[in-house]
N, C-alpha and C positions, 0 to 999 in steps of 0.2 A: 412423153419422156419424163415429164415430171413427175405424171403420177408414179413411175416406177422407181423414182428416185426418193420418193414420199414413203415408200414400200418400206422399201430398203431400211431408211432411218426410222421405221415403225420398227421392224423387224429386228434391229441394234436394242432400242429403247426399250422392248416388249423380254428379249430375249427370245422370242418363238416366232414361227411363220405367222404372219396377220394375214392372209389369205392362201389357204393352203388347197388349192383348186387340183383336184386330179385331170381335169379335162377342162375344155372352153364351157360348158355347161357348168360344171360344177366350181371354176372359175369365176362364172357372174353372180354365181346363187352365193359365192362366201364373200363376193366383195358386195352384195345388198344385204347378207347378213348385217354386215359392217358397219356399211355407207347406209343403209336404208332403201325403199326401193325411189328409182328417180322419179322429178315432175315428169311429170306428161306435157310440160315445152320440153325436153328433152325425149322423152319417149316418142311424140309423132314424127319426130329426124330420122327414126333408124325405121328398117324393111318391115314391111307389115307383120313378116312371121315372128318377128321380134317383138313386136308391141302386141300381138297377142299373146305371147308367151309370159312379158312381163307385166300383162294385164288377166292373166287367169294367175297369176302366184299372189298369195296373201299380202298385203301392203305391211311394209316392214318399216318403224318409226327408225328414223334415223338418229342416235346417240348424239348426247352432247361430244366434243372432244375431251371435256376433261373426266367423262366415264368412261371412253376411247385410251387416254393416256394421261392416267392419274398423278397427280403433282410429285408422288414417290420417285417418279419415274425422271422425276428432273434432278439436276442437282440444288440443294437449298442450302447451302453454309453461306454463300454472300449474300450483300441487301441487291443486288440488281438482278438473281436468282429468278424470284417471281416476274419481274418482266422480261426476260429471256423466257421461261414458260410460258408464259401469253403469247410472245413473237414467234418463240416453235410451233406452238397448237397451232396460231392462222397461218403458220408457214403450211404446216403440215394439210390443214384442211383445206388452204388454196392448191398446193397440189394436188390433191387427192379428190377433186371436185369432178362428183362423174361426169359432166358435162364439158366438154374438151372448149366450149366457149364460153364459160367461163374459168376455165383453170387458170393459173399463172404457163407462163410461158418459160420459157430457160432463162432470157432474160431481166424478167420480170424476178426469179428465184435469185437469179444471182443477184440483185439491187435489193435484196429484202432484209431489215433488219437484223433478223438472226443470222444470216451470213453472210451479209455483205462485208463484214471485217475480214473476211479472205480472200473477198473479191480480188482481182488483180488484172487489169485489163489487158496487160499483155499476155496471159494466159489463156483469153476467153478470148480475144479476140485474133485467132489465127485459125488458117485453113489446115483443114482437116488434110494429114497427109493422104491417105486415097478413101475412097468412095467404102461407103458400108457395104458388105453384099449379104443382100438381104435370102440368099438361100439359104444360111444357117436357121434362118425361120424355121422353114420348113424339115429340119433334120428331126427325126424323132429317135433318140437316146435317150435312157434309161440314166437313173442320178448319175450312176457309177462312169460311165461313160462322159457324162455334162462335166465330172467333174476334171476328168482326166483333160477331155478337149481345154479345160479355162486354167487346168497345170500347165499345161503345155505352150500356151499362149502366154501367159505370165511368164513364162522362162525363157522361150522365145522373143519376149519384150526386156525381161532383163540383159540377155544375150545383146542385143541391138545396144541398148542404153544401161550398159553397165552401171554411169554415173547418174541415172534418173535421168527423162526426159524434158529438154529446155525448151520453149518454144522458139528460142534463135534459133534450134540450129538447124529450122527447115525453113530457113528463109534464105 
């Protein structure tokens, strides 16, 4: 969950897709373009046909983050600028850490210096009102359609919670 939330604020920051994957194949080959390819404590975790596959592709040195996301890309008019760009880079490369043990966690993101100033615990800490249904996974639409389903849902969420949603008011 993190890592896609890492995505996301690449993809703000960058202005373009940072991993522009047409399929699950071409999906892991743009995030080891990226990311680099992983250790092999991490490669003997997943299925063998996976570690052979990631073990016949060229080894790919993995970037520093600040060749990843160049200081341009911060804001720099205040003096506390540069340490906000430090605390996003390990924000961003603790999410985005291929290895799901050691990534940060949601929690762990939210308590992180770069945003923890919005943290708000009675935000983060309420139950979800119903269960995710994970069949939309599996749906295969075309952009045009992705996009239409996530109008539709935002406007159906505006419709519910005209005035923004509070976390009172599902308790």
């Amino acid at each position: 969950m993190c890592g896609l939330a890492a995505a996301y604020l690449l993809n703000l920051l960058k202005g373009e897709i940072f991993f522009p994957g047409s399929d699950h194949m071409d999906q892991w080959n743009q995030i080891t373009n990226v990311l680099g390819t992983p250790d092999e404590t991490f490669t003997t975790r997943l299925v063998e046909t996976v570690q052979r596959y990631i073990r016949s592709r060229p080894k790919i040195r993995r970037p520093t983050w600040e060749e990843l996301v160049p200081d341009r890309m911060f804001p720099s008019g205040n003096p506390d600028d540069a340490r906000k760009t430090r605390e996003g880079r390990e924000l961003m490369s603790r999410m985005l850490e291929m290895d799901p043990l050691n990534r940060l966690t949601i929690d762990e993101c939210l308590q992180h210096p770069y945003v923890r100033c919005w943290y708000q615990a009675q935000e983060a800490n309420v139950n979800c009102p119903e269960t995710y249904n994970h069949g939309i996974d599996e749906v295969d639409l075309n952009p045009e359609e992705w996009k239409q389903l996530i109008f539709s849902e935002v406007s159906e969420f505006q419709q519910k919670y005209p005035d923004g949603h509070r976390p009172e008011q599902n308790r």
